[in-house]
C-alpha angles and dihedrals in degrees: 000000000000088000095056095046103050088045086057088048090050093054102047082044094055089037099057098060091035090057087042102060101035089051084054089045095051110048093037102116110242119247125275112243114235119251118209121171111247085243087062097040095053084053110048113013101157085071087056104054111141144023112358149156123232127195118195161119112285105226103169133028124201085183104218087021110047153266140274113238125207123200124252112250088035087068099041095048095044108353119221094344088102088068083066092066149039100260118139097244099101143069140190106234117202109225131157092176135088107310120242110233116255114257082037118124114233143183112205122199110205161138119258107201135191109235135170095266094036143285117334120190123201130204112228093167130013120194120188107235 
């Protein structure tokens, strides 16, 4: 009779916390991504480091190895002129899915990374807008 009676201690004891932190765990709301505008992003990506969210204009398609993505207002102020310069309006997505169409506005949903030649950002989910 000992025996029953510890075993059912031991296991109210290890349920409580366990209930406890995944009710915490479950009804926490989950974090925002940031936003940034692609302008903000191409010139300063090391603020950006991190998940993120983009929403732009594709320019440009490497269909199997990404897209070029040109900020909003970018493309609404000069259209695709700003893929010409060096301006920072623009950004490389990496992206092995379907490709998006050019003249299509997407939110991606990524990871910019820091890297030994640069930044690099890869899509991990593209919605058409």
């Amino acid at each position: 009779m000992n025996k029953f009676i510890i075993t059912v201690g031991l296991a109210f004891a290890v349920a409580v916390p366990f209930s406890n932190a995944f009710g915490q765990s479950t009804n926490a709301p989950l974090p925002k991504l940031p936003s940034p505008a692609v302008r903000d992003l191409a010139a300063h990506p090391s603020a950006h480091v991190g998940q993120l969210a983009l929403t732009g204009v594709v320019g440009i398609v490497n269909p199997g190895k990404g897209f070029v993505l040109v900020d909003m207002k970018e493309y609404q102020n000069e259209g695709f002129n700003c893929l010409a310069t060096d301006e920072p309006t623009k950004i490389s997505v990496r992206w092995t899915g379907t490709a998006p169409k050019v003249r299509e506005k997407v939110r991606v949903k990524g990871r910019l990374a820091k890297q030994t030649t640069g930044y690099a950002f890869t899509g991990e989910k593209v919605e058409k807008q």
